[in-house]
C-alpha positions in Angstrom: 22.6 21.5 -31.0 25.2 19.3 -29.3 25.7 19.6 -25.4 21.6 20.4 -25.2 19.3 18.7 -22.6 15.6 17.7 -23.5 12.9 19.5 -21.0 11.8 15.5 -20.6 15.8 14.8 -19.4 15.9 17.7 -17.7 13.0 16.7 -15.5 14.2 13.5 -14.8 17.8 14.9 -14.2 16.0 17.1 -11.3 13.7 13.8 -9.9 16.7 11.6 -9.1 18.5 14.8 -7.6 15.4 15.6 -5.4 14.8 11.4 -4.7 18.6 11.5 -3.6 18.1 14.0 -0.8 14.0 13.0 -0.1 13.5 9.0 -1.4 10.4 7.8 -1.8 8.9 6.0 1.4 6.6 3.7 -0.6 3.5 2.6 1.4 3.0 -1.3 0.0 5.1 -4.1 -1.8 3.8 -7.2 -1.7 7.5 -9.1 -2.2 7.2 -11.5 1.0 3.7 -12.7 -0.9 5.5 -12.9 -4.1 8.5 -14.6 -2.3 5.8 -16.8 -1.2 4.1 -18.2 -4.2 6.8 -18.2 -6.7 9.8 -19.7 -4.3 8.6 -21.0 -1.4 10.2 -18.5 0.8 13.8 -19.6 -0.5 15.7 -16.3 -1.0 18.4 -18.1 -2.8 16.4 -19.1 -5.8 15.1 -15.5 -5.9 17.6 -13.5 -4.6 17.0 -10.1 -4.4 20.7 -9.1 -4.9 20.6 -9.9 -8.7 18.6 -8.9 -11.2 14.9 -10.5 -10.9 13.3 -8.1 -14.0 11.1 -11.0 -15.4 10.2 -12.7 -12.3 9.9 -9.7 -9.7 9.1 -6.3 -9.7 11.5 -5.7 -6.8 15.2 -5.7 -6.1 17.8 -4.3 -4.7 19.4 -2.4 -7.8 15.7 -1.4 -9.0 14.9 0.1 -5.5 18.3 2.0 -5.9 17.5 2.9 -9.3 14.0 4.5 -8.3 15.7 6.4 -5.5 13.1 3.9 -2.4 14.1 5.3 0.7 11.8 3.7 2.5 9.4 0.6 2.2 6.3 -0.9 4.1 6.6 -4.2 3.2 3.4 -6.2 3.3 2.6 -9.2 5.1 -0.5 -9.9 3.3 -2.3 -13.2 3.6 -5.3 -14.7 1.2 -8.5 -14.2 3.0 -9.0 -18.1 2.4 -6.6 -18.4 4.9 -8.9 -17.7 8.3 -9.0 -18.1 11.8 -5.2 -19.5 13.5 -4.4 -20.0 9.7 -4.4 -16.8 9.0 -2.3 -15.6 11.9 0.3 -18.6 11.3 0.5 -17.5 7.7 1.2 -13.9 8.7 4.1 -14.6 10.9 5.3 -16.4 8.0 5.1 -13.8 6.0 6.8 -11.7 9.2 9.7 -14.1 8.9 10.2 -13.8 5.3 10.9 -9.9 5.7 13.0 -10.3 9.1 15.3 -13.1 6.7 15.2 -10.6 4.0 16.8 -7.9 7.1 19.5 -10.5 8.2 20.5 -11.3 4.0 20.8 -7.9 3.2 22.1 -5.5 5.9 24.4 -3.1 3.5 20.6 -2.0 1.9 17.4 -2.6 4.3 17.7 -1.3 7.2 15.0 -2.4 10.0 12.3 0.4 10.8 9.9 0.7 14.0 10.3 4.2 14.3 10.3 7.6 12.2 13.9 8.5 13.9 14.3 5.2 12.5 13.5 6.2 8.8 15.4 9.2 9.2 18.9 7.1 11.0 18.4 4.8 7.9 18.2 7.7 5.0 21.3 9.2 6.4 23.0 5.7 6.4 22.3 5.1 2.6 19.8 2.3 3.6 16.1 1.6 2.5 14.2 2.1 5.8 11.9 -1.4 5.8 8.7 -1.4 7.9 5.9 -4.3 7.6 2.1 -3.6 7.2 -0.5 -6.4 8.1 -3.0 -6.4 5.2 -6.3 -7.3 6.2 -7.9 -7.9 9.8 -8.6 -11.1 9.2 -4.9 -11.6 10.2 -5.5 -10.9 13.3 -8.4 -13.2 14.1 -10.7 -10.9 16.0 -8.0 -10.9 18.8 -7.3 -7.7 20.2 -4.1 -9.6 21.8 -2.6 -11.4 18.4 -3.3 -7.4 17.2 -0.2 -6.5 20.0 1.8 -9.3 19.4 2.3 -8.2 15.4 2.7 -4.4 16.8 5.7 -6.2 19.1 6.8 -7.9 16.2 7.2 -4.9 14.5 4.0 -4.4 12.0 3.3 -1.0 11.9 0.1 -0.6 10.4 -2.6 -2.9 9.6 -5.5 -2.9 6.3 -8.6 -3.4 8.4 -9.7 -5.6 5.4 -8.8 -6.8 2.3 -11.2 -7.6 -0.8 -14.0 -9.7 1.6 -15.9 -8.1 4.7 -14.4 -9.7 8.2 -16.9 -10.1 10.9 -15.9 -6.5 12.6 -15.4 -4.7 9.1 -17.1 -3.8 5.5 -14.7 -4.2 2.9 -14.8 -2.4 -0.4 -15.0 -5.1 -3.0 -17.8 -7.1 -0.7 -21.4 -6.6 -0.2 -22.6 -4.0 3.0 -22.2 -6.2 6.0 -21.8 -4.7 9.2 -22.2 -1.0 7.6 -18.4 -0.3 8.2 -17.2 -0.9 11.6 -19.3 -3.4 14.1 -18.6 -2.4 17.8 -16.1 -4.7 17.9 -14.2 -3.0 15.3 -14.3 0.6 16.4 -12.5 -0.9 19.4 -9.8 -2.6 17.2 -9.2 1.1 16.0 -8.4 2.1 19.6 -6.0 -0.6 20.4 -4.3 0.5 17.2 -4.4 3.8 18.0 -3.2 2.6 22.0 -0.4 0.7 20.6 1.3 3.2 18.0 -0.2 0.8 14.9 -1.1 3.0 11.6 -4.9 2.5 10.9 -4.6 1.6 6.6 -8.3 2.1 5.1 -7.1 1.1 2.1 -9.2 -1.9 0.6 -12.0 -0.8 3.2 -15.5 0.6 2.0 -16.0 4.5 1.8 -18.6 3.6 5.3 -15.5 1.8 7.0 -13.5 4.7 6.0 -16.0 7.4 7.6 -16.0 4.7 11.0 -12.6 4.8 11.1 -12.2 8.3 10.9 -14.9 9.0 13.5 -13.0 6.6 15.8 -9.7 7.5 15.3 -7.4 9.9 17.2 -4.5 9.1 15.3 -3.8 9.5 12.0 -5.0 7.4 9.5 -3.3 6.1 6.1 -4.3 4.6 2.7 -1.3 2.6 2.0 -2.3 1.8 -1.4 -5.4 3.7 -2.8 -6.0 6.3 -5.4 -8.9 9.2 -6.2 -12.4 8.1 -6.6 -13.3 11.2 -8.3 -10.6 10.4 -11.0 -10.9 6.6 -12.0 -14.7 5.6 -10.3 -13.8 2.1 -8.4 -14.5 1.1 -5.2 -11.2 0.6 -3.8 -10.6 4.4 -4.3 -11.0 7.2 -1.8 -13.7 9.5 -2.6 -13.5 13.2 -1.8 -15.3 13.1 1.9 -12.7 11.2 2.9 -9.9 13.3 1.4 -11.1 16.4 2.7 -11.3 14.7 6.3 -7.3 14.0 6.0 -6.1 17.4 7.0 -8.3 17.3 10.6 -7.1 13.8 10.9 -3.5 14.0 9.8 -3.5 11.1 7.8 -2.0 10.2 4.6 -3.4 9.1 1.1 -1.0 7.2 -0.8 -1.6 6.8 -4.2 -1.5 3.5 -6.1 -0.6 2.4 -9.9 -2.6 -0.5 -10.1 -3.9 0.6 -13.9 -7.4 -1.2 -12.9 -7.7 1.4 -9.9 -6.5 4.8 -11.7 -7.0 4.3 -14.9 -11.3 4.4 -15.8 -10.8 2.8 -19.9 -9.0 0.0 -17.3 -12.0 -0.6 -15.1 -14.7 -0.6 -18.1 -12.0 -3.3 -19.6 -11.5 -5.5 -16.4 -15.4 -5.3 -16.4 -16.1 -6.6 -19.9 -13.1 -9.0 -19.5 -14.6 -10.6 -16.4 -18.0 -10.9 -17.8 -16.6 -12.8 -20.8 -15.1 -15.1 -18.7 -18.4 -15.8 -16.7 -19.7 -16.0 -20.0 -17.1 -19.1 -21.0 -18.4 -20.6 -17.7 -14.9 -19.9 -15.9 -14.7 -17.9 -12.2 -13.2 -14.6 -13.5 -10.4 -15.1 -11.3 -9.7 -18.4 -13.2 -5.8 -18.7 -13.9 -6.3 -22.4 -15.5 -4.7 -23.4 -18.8 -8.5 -22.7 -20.4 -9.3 -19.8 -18.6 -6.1 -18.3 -19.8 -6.6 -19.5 -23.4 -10.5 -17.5 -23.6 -8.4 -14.2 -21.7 -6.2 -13.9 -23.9 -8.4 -14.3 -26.9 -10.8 -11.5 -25.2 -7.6 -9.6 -24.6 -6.2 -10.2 -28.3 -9.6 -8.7 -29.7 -9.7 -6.5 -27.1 -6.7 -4.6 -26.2 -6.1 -4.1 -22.6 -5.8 -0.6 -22.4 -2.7 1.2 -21.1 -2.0 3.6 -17.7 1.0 5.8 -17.9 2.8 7.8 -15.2 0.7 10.6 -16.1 -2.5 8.4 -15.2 -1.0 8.1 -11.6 -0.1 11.9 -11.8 -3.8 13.2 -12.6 -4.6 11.2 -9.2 -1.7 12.6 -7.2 -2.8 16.7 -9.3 -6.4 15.4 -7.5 -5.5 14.6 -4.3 -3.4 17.2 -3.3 -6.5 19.8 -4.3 -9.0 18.0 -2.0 -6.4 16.5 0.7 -3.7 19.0 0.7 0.1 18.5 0.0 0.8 17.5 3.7 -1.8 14.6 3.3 -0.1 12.7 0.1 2.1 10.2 -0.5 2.9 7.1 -2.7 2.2 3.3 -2.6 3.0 1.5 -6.0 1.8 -2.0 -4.7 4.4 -3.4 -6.4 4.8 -7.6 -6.7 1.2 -7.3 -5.9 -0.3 -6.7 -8.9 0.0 -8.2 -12.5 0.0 -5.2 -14.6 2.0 -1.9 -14.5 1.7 1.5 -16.2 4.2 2.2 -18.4 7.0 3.8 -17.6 6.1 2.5 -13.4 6.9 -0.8 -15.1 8.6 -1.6 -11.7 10.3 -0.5 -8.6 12.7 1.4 -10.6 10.1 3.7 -12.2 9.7 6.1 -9.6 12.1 8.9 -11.2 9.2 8.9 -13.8 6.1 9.8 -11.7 8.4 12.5 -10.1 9.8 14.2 -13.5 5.8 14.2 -14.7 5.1 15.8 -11.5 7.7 18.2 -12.2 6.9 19.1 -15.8 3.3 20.0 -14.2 4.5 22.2 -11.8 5.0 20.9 -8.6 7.7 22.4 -6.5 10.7 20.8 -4.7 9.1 21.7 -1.6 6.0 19.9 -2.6 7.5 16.9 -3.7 10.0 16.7 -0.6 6.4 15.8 1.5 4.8 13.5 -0.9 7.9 11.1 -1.3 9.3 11.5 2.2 8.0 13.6 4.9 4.2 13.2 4.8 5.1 9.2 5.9 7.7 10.2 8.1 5.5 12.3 9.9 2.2 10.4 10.6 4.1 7.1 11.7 5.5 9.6 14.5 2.5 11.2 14.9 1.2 7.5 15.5 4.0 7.0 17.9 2.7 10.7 19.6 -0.5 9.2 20.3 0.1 5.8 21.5 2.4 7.4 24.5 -0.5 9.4 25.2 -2.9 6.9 25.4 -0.9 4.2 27.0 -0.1 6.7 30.0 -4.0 7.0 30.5 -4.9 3.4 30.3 -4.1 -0.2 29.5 -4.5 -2.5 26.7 -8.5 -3.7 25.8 -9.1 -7.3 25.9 -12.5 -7.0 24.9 -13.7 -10.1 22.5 -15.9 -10.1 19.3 -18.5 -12.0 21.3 -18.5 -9.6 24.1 -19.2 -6.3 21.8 -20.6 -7.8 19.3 -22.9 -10.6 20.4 
């Protein structure tokens, strides 16, 4: 029957309407890193104002085309990199997103705020905020913590994949049993200076310390449902059901090895025949890749779709609550996609599958927009509070720690 729309057009008919009047205020893209790596920082040979499908999963038209309102762009650094090396690599990354600002004024719009976000939706712009990831950018000092806040980070992953000295990570042996002293006090100086905690990356014990600590709300910038895909880096259910006293925010990712569980038993196997070989399974060397992709030849990787991320976001907003939800693709961060969130223009497709199960306007109004719009002003809430009852900490590691 001519002039006919498919339920499956329909829906995404309806997600770009609703991601027109609500974008999606993603929680982590790792372009700066990507930037980084592949160019050096030189925005000319990987300009993001042309068409980079092959080399990125970001640009301009893409964001457009998956209706991104807003973006926390991260300013991740290796955990290699330690001590002053670390820090000096995060202001590089810091400068890579402020030339990225100055290149590109028509569409990103700089963000400290949540009036912020909401001046740049009404503009037409993509709201861009920064988020440290990992405390080891910080290098223990609750000073060079202020001096990203001033330079505009707005939250901060207390680790990434290994433990710091203050903080257990997720993907790391137990080592201080989540937060040392000296890391419950980082949480207050975030919480003193308006910066998002992100216990993304963090164990579940870091998590709970974290929580206990915090009177701000939390975020996972980029974490899914332990209870739907069993890995470490997800958030299990304790934690989700603490959001809603908190008033935090769990963004879901769509990192297939994180949400998808036939993915994690494959990563596993794949890893262990690279051991096997005698390679580091992190190996990217001509050889290495040579016995990968034979493994992954006889082996086929499997495959997450946007309904993988959906079961996630269907689990979530049981435990958590709708208020508590929201989206962090981790784009440019990771090597594989699911299909159909192949990149930054995918988005549409989460929301239509999210549509075709039910959830209403309302609902999906929060998880793309509000939910972040509100806890980086509640942040902001807190932080005048505290500030008008004391000072900033310059406590040392040594000091709490020993």
């Amino acid at each position: 029957m001519t002039g006919m729309t498919s339920p499956a057009s329909a829906s995404l008919d309806d997600a770009r309407a609703l991601l027109a009047d609500f974008p999606v205020a993603d929680g982590h893209n790792d372009l700066p890193w990507a930037l980084r790596e592949k160019a050096g920082y030189d925005i000319d040979r990987l300009d993001i104002a042309t068409d980079q499908t092959g080399s990125l999963h970001t640009d301009i038209a893409r964001l457009r085309a998956g209706g991104v309102g807003a973006q926390f762009w991260s300013v991740y650094v290796r955990t290699d990199l330690t001590g002053d090396a670390a820090v000096s690599a995060t202001l590089e990354q810091i400068d890579c997103v402020e030339q990225l600002l100055t290149r590109y004024p028509a569409d990103l719009r700089r963000a400290l705020t949540a009036a912020d976000m909401e001046e740049a939706r009404a503009q037409g712009r993509i709201a861009s905020l920064m988020g440290a990831e990992g405390g080891h950018s910080i290098n223990n000092s609750l000073a060079t913590l202020r001096a990203l806040h001033a330079l505009g980070v707005r939250y901060m992953t207390l680790t990434h994949n290994d433990n710091i000295a203050w903080a257990d990570s997720a993907t790391d042996e137990p080592g201080v049993g989540g937060l040392s002293a000296f890391g419950h006090e980082v949480v207050r100086e975030m919480n003193r200076s308006g910066m998002l905690v992100d216990l993304s990356h963090v164990a579940a014990t870091t998590m709970r310390a974290a929580l206990d600590t915090s009177v701000a709300p939390v975020i996972f910038s980029h974490s899914s449902a332990r209870a739907v895909c069993d890995h470490p880096r997800n958030i299990p259910d304790d934690v989700l059901e603490r959001l809603p006293a908190n008033g935090g925010v769990a963004m879901a990712t769509f990192v297939p090895k994180f949400v998808l569980q036939a993915a994690v038993d494959w990563t596993v196997a794949a890893d262990e025949n690279m051991r096997a070989h005698g390679f580091h399974h992190l190996d990217t060397g001509p050889e290495a890749m040579k016995v990968h992709a034979a493994f992954e030849e006889s082996t086929p990787r499997p495959v997450a779709t946007a309904a993988t991320v959906a079961d996630h976001l269907d689990h979530m907003r049981e435990v958590a609550g709708v208020d508590h939800i929201g989206i962090g693709g981790d784009y440019d961060g990771t090597a594989f996609t699911p299909d159909g969130l192949d990149d930054v223009a995918g988005y549409p497709n989460l929301i239509a599958e999210l549509l075709t199960r039910g959830w209403s306007k309302a609902d999906l109004a929060k998880l793309t927009w509000q939910n972040a719009v509100r806890v980086l002003g509640a942040a902001q809430d807190v932080a005048r509070d505290v500030q008008s009852r004391r000072g900033p900490s310059n406590a040392t590691l040594q000091q709490l720690d020993g």
